[in-house]
PDB file with one MODEL, atoms N, CA, C and O in Angstrom:
MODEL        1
ATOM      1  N   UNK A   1      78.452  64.036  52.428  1.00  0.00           N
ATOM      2  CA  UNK A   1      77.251  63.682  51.715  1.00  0.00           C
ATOM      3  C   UNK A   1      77.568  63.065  50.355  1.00  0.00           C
ATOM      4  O   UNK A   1      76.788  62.210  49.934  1.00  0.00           O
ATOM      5  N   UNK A   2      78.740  63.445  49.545  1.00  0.00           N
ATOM      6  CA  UNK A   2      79.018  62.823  48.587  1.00  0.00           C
ATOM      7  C   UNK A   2      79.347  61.635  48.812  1.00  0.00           C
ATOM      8  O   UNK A   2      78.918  60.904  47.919  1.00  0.00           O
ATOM      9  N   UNK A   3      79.857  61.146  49.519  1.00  0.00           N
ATOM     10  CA  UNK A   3      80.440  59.549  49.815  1.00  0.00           C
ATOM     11  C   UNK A   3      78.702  59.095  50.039  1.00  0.00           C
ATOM     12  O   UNK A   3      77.913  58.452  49.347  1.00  0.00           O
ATOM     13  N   UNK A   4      78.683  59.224  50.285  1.00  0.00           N
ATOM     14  CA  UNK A   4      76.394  58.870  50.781  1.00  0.00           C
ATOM     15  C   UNK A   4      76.195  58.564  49.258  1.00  0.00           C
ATOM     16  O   UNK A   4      75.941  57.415  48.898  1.00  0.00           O
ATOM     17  N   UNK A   5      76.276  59.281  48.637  1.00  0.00           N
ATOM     18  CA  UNK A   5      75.423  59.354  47.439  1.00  0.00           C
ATOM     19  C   UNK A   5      76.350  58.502  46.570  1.00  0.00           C
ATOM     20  O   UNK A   5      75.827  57.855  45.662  1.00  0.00           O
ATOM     21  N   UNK A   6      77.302  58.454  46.703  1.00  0.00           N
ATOM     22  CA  UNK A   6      78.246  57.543  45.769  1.00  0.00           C
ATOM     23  C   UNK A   6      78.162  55.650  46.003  1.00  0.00           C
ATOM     24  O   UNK A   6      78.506  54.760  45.225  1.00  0.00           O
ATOM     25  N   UNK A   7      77.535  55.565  47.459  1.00  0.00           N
ATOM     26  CA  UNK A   7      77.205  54.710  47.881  1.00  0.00           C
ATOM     27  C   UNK A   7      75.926  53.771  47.859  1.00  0.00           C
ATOM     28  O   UNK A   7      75.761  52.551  47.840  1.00  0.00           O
ATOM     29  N   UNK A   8      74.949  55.076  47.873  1.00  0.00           N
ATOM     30  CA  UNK A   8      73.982  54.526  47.579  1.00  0.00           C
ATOM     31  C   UNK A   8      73.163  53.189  46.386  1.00  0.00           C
ATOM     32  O   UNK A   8      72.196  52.597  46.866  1.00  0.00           O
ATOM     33  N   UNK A   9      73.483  52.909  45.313  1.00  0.00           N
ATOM     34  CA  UNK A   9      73.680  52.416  43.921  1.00  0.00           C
ATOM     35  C   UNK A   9      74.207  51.131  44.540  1.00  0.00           C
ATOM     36  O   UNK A   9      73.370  50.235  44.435  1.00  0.00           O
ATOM     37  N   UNK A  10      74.961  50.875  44.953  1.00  0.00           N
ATOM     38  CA  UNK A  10      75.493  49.297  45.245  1.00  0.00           C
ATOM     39  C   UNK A  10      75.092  48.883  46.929  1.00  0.00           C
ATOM     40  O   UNK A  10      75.276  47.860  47.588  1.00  0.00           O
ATOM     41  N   UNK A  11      74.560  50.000  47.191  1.00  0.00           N
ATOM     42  CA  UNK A  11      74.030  49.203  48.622  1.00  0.00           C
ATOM     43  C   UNK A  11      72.428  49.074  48.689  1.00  0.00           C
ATOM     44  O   UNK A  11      71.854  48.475  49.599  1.00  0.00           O
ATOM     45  N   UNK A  12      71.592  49.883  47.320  1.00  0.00           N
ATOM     46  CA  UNK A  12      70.586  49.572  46.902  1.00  0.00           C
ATOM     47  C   UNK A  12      70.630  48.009  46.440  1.00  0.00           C
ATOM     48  O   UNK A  12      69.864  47.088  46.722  1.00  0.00           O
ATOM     49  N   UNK A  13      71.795  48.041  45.633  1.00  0.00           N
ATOM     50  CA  UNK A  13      71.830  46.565  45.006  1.00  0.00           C
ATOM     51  C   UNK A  13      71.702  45.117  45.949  1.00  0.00           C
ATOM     52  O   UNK A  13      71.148  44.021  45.858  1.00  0.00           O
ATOM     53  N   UNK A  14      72.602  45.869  46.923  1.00  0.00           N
ATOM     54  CA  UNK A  14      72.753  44.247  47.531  1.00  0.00           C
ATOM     55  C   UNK A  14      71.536  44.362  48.698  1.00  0.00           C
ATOM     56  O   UNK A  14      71.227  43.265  49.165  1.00  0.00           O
ATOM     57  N   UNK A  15      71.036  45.145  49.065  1.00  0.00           N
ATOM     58  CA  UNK A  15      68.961  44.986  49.548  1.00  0.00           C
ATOM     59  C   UNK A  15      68.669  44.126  48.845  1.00  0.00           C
ATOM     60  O   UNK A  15      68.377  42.994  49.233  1.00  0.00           O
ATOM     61  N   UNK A  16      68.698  44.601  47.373  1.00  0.00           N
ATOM     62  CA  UNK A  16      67.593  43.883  46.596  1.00  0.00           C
ATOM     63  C   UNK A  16      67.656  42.632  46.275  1.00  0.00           C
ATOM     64  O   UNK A  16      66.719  41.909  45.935  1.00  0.00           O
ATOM     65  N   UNK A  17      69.168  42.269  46.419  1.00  0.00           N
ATOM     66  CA  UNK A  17      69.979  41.088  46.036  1.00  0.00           C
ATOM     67  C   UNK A  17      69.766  40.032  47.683  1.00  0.00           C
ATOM     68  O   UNK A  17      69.613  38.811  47.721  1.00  0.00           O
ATOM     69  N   UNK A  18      69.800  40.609  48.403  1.00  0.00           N
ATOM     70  CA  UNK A  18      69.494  39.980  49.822  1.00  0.00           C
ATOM     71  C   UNK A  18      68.136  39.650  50.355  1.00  0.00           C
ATOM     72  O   UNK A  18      67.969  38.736  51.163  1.00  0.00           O
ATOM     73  N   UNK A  19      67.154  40.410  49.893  1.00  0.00           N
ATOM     74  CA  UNK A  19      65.951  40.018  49.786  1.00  0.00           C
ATOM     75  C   UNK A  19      65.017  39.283  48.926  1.00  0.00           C
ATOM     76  O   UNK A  19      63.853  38.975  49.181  1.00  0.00           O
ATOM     77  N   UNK A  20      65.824  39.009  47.681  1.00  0.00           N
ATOM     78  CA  UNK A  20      65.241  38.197  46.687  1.00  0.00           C
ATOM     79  C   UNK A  20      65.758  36.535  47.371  1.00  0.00           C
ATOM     80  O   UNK A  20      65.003  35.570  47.479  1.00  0.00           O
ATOM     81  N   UNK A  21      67.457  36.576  47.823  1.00  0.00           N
ATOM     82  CA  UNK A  21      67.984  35.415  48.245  1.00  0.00           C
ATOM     83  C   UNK A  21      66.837  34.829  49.792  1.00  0.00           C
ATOM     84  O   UNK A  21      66.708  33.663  50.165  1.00  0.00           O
ATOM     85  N   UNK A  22      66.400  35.640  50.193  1.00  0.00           N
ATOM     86  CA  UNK A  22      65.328  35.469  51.583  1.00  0.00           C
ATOM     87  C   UNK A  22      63.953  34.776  51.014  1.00  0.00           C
ATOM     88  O   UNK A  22      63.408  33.802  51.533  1.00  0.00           O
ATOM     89  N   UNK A  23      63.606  35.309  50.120  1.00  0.00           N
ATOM     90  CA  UNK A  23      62.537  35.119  49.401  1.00  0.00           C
ATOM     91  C   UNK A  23      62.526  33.608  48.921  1.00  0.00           C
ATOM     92  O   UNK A  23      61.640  32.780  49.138  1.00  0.00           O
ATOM     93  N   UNK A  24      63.811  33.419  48.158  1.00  0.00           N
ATOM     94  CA  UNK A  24      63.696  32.386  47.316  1.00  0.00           C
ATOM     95  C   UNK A  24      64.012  31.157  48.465  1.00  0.00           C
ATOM     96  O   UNK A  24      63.548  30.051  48.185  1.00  0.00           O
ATOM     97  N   UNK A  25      64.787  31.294  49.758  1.00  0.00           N
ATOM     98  CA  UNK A  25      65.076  30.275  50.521  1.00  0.00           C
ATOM     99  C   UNK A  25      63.757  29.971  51.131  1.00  0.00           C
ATOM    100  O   UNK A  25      63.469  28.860  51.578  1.00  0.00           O
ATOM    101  N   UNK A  26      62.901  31.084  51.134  1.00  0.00           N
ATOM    102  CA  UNK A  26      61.567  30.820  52.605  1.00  0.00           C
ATOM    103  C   UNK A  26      60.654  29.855  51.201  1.00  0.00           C
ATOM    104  O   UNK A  26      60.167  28.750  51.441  1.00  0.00           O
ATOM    105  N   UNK A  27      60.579  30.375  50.082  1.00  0.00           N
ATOM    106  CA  UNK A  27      59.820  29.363  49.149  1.00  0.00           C
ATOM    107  C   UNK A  27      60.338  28.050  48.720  1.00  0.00           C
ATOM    108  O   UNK A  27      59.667  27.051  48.460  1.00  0.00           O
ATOM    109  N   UNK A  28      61.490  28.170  48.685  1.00  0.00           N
ATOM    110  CA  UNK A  28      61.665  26.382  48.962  1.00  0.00           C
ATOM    111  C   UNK A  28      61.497  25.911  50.000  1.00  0.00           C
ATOM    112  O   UNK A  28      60.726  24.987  49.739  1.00  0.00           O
ATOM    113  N   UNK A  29      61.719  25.884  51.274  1.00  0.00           N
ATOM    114  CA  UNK A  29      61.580  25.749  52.575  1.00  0.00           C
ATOM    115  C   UNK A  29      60.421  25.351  53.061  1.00  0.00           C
ATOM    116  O   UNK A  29      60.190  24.417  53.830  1.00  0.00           O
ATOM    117  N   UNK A  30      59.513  26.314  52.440  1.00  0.00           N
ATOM    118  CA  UNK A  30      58.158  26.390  52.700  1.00  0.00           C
ATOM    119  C   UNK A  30      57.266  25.386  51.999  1.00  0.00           C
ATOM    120  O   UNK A  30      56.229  25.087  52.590  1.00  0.00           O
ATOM    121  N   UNK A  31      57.562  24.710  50.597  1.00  0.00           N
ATOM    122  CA  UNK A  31      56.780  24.478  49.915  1.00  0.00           C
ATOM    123  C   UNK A  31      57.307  22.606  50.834  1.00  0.00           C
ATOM    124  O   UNK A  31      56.417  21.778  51.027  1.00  0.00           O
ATOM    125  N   UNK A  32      58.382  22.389  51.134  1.00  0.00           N
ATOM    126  CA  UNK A  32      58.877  20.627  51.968  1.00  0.00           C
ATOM    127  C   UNK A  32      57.759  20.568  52.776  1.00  0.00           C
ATOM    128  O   UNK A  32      57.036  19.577  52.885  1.00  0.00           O
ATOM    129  N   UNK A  33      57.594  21.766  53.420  1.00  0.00           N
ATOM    130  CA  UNK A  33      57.226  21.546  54.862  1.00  0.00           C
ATOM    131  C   UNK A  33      55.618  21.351  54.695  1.00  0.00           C
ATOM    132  O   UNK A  33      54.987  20.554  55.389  1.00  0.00           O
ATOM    133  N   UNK A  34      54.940  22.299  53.536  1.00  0.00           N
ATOM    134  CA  UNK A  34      53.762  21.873  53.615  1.00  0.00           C
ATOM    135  C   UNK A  34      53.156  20.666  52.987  1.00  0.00           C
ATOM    136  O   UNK A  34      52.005  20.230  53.014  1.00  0.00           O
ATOM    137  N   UNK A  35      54.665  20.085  52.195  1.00  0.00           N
ATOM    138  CA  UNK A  35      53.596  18.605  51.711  1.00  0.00           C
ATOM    139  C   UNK A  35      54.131  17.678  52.648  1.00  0.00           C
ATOM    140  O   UNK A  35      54.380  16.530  52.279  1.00  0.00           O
ATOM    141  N   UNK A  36      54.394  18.150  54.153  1.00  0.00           N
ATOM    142  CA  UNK A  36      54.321  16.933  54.845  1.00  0.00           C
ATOM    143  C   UNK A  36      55.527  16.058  54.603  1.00  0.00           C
ATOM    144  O   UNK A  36      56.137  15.798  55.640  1.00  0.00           O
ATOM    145  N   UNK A  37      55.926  15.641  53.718  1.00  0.00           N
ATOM    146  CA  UNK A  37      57.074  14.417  53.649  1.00  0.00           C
ATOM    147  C   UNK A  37      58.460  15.194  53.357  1.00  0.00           C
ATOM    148  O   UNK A  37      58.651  16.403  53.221  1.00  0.00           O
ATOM    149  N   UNK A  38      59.126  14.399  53.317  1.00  0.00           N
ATOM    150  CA  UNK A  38      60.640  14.678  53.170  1.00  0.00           C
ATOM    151  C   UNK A  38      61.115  14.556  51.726  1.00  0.00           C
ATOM    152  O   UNK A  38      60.400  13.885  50.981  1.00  0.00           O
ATOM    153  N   UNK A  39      62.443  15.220  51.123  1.00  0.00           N
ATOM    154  CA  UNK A  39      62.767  14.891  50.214  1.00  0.00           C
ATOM    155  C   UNK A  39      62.631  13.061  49.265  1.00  0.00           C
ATOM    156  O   UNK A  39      62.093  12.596  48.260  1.00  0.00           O
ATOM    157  N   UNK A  40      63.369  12.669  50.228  1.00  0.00           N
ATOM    158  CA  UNK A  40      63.287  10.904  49.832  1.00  0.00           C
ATOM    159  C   UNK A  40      61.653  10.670  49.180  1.00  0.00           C
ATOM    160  O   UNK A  40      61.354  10.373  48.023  1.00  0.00           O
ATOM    161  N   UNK A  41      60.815  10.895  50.261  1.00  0.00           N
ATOM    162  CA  UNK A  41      59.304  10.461  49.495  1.00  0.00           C
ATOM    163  C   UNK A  41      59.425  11.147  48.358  1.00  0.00           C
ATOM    164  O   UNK A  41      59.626  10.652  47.249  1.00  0.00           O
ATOM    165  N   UNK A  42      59.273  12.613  48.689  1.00  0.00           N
ATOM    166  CA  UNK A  42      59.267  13.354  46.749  1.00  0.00           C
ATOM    167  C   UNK A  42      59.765  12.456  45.636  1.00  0.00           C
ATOM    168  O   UNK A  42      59.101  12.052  44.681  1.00  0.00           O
ATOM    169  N   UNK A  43      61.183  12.177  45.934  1.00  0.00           N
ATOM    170  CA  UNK A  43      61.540  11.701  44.425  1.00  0.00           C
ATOM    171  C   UNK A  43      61.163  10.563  44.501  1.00  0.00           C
ATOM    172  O   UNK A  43      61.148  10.312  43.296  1.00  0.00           O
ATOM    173  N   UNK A  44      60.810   9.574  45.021  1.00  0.00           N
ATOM    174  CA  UNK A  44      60.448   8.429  44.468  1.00  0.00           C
ATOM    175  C   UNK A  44      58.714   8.358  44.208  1.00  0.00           C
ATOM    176  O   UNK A  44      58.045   7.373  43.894  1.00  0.00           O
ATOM    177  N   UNK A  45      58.389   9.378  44.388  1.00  0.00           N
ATOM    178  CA  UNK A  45      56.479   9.325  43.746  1.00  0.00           C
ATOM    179  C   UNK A  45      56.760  10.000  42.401  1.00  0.00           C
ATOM    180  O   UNK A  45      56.189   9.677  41.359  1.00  0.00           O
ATOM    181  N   UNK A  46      57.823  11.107  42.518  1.00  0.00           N
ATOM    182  CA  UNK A  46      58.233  11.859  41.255  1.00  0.00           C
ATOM    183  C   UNK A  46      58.683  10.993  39.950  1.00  0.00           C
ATOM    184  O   UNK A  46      58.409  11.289  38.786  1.00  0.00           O
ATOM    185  N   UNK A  47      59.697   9.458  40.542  1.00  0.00           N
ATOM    186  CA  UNK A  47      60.386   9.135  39.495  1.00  0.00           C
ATOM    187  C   UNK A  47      59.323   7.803  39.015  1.00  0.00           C
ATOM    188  O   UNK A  47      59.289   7.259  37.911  1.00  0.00           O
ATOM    189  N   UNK A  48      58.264   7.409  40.561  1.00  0.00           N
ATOM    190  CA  UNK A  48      57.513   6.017  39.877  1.00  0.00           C
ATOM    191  C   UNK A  48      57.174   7.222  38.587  1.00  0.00           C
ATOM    192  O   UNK A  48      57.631   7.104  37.450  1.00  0.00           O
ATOM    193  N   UNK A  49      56.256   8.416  39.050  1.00  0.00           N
ATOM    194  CA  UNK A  49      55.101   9.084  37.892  1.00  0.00           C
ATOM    195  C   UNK A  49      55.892   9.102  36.695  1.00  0.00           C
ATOM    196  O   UNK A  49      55.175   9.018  35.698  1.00  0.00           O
ATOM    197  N   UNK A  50      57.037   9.177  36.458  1.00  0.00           N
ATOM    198  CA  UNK A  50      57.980   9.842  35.311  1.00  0.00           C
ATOM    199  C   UNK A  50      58.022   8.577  34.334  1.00  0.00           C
ATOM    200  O   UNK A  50      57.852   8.608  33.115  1.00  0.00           O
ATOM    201  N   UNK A  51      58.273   7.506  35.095  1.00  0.00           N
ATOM    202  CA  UNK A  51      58.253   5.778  34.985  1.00  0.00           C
ATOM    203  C   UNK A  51      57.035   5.936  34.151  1.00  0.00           C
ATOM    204  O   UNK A  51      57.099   6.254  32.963  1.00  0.00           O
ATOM    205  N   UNK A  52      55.987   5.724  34.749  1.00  0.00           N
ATOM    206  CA  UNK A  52      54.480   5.428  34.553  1.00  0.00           C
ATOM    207  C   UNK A  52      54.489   6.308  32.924  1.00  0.00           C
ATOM    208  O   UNK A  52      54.332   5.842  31.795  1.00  0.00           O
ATOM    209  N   UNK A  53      54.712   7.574  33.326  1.00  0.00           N
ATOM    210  CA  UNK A  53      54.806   7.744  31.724  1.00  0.00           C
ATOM    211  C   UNK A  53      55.391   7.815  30.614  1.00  0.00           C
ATOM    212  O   UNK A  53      54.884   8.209  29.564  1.00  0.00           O
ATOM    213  N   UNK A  54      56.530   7.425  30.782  1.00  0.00           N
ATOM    214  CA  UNK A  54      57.597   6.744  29.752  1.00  0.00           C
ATOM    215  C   UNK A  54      57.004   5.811  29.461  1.00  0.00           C
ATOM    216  O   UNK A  54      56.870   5.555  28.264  1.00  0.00           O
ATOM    217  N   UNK A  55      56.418   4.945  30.484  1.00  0.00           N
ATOM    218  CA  UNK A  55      56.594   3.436  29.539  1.00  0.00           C
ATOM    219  C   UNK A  55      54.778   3.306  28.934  1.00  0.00           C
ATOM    220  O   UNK A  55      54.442   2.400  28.172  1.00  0.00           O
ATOM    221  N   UNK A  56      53.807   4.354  29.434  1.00  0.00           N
ATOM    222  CA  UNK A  56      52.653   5.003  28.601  1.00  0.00           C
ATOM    223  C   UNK A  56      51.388   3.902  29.657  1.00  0.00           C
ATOM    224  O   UNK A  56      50.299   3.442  29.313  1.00  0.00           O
ATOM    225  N   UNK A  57      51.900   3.826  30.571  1.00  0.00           N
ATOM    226  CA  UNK A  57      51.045   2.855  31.775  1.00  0.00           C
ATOM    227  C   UNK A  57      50.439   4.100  32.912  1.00  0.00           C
ATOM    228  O   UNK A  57      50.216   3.784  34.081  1.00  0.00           O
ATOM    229  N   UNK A  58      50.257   5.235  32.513  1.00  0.00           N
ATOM    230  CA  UNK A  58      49.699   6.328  33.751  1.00  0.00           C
ATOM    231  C   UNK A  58      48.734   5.873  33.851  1.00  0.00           C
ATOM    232  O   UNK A  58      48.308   5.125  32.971  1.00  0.00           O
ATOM    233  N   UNK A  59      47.933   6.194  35.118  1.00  0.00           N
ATOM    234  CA  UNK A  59      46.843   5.287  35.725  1.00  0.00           C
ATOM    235  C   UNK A  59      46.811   3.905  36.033  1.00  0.00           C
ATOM    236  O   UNK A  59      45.883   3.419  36.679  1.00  0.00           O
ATOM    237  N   UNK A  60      47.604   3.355  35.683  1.00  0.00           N
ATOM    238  CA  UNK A  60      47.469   1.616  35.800  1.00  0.00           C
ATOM    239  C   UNK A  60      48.271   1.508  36.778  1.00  0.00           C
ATOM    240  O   UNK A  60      49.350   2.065  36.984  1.00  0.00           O
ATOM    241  N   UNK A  61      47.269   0.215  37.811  1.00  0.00           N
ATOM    242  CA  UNK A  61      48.084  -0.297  38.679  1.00  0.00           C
ATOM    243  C   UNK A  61      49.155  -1.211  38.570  1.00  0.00           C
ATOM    244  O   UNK A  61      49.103  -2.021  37.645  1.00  0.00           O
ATOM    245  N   UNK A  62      50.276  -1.235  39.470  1.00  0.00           N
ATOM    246  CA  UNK A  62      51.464  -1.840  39.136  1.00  0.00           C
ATOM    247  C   UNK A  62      51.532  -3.720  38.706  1.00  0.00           C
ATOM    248  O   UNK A  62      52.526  -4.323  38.301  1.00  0.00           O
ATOM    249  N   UNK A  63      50.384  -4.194  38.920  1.00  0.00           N
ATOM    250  CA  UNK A  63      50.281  -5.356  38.238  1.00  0.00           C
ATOM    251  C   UNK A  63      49.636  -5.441  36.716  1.00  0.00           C
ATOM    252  O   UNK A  63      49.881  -6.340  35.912  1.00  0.00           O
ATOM    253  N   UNK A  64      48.955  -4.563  36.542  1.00  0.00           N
ATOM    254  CA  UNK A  64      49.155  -3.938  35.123  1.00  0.00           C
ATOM    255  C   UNK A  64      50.138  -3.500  34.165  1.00  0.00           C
ATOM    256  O   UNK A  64      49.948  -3.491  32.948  1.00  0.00           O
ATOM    257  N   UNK A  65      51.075  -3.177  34.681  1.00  0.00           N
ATOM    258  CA  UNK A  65      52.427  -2.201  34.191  1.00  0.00           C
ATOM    259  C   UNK A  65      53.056  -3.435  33.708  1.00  0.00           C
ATOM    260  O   UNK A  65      53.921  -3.258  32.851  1.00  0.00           O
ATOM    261  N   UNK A  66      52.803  -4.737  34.089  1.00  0.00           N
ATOM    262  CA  UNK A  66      53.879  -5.735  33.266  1.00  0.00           C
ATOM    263  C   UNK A  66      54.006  -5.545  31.576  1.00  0.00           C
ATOM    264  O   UNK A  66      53.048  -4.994  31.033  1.00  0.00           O
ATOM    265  N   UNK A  67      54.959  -5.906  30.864  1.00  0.00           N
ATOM    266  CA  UNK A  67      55.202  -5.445  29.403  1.00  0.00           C
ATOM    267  C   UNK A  67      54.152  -6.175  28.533  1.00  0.00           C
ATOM    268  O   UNK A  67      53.934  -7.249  29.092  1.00  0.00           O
ATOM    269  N   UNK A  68      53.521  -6.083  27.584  1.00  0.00           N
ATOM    270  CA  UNK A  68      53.140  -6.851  27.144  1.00  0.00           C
ATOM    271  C   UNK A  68      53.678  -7.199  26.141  1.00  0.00           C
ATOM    272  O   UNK A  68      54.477  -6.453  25.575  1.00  0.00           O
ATOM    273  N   UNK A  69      53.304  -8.698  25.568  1.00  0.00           N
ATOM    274  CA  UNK A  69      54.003  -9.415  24.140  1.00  0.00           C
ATOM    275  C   UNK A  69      53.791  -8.708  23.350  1.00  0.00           C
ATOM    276  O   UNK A  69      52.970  -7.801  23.214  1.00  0.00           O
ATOM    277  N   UNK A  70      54.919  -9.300  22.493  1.00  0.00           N
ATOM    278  CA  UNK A  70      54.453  -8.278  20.646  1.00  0.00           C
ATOM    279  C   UNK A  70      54.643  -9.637  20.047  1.00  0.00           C
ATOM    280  O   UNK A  70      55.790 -10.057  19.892  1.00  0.00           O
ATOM    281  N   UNK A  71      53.820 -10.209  19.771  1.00  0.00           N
ATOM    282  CA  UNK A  71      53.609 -11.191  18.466  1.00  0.00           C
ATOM    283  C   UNK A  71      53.465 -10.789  17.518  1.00  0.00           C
ATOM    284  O   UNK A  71      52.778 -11.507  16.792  1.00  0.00           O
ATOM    285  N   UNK A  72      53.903  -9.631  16.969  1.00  0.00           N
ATOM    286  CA  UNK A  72      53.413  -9.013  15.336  1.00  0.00           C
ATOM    287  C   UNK A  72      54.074  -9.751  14.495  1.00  0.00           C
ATOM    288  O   UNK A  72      53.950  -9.569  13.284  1.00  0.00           O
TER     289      UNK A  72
ENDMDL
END
């Protein structure tokens, strides 16, 4: 019974450690599958949006987005 109890403490640990790793794989996993598309689509709607607001053109359509002059 002592070996039990000496054991217990690190085999609590790695439960908790094995079920958080379950957890965190089914929520990434889960979140691809329900928007339908694949990685590839993600980042490129991710990086136009990131685009769009760097250059301060969010909402505007892409024939809009051309630079405009600075005659100052």
């Amino acid at each position: 019974m002592n070996d039990l109890a000496a054991l217990t403490p690190p085999l609590l640990v790695c439960a908790v450690v094995i079920v958080a790793i379950v957890a965190f794989v089914r929520h990434e996993m889960g979140r691809r599958r329900a928007d339908g598309g694949d990685a590839a689509d993600d980042f490129s709607v991710g990086a136009r949006k990131a685009a769009e607001e760097f250059d301060g053109n969010a909402g505007t359509s892409a024939d809009a987005s051309a630079p405009a002059s600075r005659d100052s």
